[in-house]
N, C-alpha and C positions, 0 to 999 in steps of 0.2 A: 104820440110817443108811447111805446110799450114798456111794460116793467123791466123786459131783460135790455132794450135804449140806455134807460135811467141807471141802470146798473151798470153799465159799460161806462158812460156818463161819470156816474158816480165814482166811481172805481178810477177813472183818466184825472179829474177830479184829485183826486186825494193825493193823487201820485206827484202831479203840480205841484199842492201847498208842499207835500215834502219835500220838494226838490228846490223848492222856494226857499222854503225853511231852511235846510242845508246849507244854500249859499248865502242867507244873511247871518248865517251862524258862522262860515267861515269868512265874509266880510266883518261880523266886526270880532274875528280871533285877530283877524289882522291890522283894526284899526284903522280898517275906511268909513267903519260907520259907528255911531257910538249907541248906548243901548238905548237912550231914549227912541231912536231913531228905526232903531231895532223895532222896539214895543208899539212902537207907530203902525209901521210898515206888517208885522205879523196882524195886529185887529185891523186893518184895513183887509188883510188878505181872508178875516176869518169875518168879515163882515158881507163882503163880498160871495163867499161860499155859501155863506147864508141866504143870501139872495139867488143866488143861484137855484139853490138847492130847494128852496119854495115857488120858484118856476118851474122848474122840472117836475116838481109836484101836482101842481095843477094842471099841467100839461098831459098825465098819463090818463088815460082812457080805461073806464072798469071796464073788467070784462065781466059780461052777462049772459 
């Protein structure tokens, strides 16, 4: 994986959790979800990017 990979990557990435985030924000305006559930579901999402995101990390190859 190259740096500009991990940047597209990364960037596809971010665009996800927002769009995550968004709909459990508009889930619980409306009262399908409540905020515990809320608060669950966002660190699951930011635990998981973390994971990710130190995969993709050792995956890239210096250049020399």
């Amino acid at each position: 994986m190259t740096q500009k990979q991990r940047l597209i990557y990364s960037i596809l990435i971010s665009l996800v959790v927002l769009g995550t985030m968004f709909g459990l924000s508009y889930l619980q305006n409306i009262g399908a979800i409540s905020e515990k559930t809320f608060q669950y579901i966002a660190i699951a999402v930011a635990v998981i990017v973390v994971v990710i995101n130190g995969i993709m990390r050792r995956k890239v190859k210096p250049n020399l």
